[in-house]
C-alpha positions, 0 to 999 in steps of 0.5 A: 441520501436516504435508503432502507436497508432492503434498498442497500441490499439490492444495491450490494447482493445481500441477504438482510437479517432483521428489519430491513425497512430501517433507514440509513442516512450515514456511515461510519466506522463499527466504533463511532457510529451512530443511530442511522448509520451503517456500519461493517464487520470484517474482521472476525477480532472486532466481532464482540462490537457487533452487540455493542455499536450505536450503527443501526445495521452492520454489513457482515459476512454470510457466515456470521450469526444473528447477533443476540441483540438482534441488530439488523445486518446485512450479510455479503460475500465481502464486508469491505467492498459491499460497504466501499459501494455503500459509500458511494451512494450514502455519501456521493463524490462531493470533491470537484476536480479542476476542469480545463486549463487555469490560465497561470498552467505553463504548457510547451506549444510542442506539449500534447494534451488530448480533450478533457485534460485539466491542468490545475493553477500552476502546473508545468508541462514541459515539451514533448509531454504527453497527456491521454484523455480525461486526465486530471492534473492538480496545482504545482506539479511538474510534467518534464519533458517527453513524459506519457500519461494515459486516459483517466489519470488523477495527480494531486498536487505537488507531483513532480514527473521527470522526463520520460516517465511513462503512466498508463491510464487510471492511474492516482497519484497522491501528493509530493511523490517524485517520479523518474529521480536519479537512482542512487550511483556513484563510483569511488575514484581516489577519494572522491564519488564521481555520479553514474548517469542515470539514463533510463526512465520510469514506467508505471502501468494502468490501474496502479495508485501511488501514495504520497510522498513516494520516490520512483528512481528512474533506471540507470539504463532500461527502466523501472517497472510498476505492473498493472494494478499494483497499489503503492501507500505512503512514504515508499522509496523504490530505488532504480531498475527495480521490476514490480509485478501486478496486483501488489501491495506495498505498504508505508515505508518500505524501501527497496534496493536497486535491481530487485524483482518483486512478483505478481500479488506480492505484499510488503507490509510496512517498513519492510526493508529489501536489498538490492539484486534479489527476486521475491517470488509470486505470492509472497509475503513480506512482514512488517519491519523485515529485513530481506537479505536474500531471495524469498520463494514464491507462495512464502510469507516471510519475517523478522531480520534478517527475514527468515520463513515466518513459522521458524521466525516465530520459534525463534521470537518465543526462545528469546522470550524466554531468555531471562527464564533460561539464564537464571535456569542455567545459573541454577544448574552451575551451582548445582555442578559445583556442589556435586563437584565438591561432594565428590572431590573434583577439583578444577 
């Protein structure tokens, strides 16, 4: 689709600084665009870009300054977002969802299925499941028994659902993730793990978006919670009876220990490592390959590992480097002893 630049304004809420009849007819990224493209600046790290990208016009912030080579920008309150709604209308949805029941889908008599569901080629909906209004199963997954999904839910294919499992409406669900496994408990009798029955199930509230290859344990009694909004990236391991509040983030590869709690807007950065039986407080954030060993506050950002307040991390990451410096210093300084113990007839 075409559009000038006037016409993405009215679109986005922006003010256009430049000419604002230039047509654009892509988008892209600041560093592969080209002549006809749109393109955004967030971040202030990449601003010396906005005077060498191809793009024909750049959605920046308002605090930006007209860039010397006078290229066109347009400036908003959110960058990101004002070009995520770019998007939407320079490329439109072009992918086609399955619609209605392929004829290979195995679906219990005892299963529910309200209007509009589509269950791709396939996929198993055992009995006593549940789908809510509009949701759209891909192909290969499976719907175990008593499982509830909400209106509007999308889950791509190869997800498997076990039994119980609660999903609220609008919820994404991204390729091989597993919901509503086993937790992790076993108890040693003379030599031998004998398995605790996991015997608790798996809720995930509306609005929340699961990456792929992400495992949900069910609870060993009561449940494992996601709250409302909470968006989960790629290869996350959330282990049983863990309780996740609203809105957070949490990032690929972090793995989260039984019984922990996690507050509302919390964000794991990647990798981040929690052990089990420990609260994070609201606000708080985790950062990238940390290992949390005990509660953390709310409003905190912590690091490193074991994961300490992030400033004193900091302080202590620069000792380190400085190691190498102090050890030669210190050799120095015991010669030095040394031959002032000498001068003066100390004898060791």
């Amino acid at each position: 689709m075409r559009k000038t630049l006037k016409e993405i304004a009215l679109e986005i809420g922006g003010e256009v600084v430049g000419d604002e009849s230039i047509v654009i007819t892509g988008v892209s990224s600041i560093k592969e665009a080209a002549i006809g493209d749109i393109t955004f600046l967030s971040n202030p790290k990449y601003a010396p870009l906005l005077e060498t990208t191809c793009a024909s016009a750049v959605i920046t912030s308002r605090d930006i300054a007209a860039p010397a080579s006078k290229k066109a920008i347009i400036r908003t309150e959110n960058p990101s977002l004002a070009f995520s709604k770019v998007i939407s209308f320079i490329l439109p949805e072009t992918l086609k969802h399955p619609k209605g029941i392929h004829p290979s889908a195995i679906v219990s008599k005892n299963a529910k299925l309200a209007n509009d569901v589509a269950l791709g080629a396939y996929t198993v909906v055992e009995e006593g499941a549940k789908i809510g209004q509009g949701s759209i199963i891909y192909p290969s997954c499976y719907i175990g028994q008593d499982v509830e999904i909400g209106a509007g839910t999308l889950i791509y294919p190869n997800v498997s659902i076990r039994e119980r499992t609660v999903i609220g409406s609008r919820v994404i669900i991204h390729s091989g993730t597993v919901l509503g496994s086993d937790g992790f408990g076993f108890v040693t009798v003379e030599g031998k793990h004998r398995k605790i029955p996991q015997v608790g199930i798996v809720e995930i509230s509306d609005d929340v978006e699961i990456g792929a290859n992400v495992t949900i344990d069910r609870a060993r009694f009561d449940k494992t919670f996601i709250g409302r909004g909470t968006k989960i990236d790629n290869l996350v391991h959330i282990a049983h009876n863990v309780i996740v509040g609203e809105n957070c983030f949490i990032v690929a590869q972090v793995g989260i220990s039984g019984s922990t709690v996690i507050g509302n807007n919390v964000i794991l950065a990647g990798q981040a490592g929690l052990v089990g039986h420990i609260n994070i407080g609201d606000n708080a954030i985790v950062t990238a390959q940390s290992g949390v060993s005990k509660s953390v506050p709310a409003n905190t950002t912590v690091s490193g590992y074991p994961a300490r307040p992030f400033m004193y991390q900091q302080r202590v990451n620069a000792c380190i480097q400085n190691l190498p410096k102090l050890s030669g210093l210190l050799k120095e300084l015991k010669l030095r002893i040394e031959e002032l113990e000498k001068k003066i007839g100390i004898k060791k």
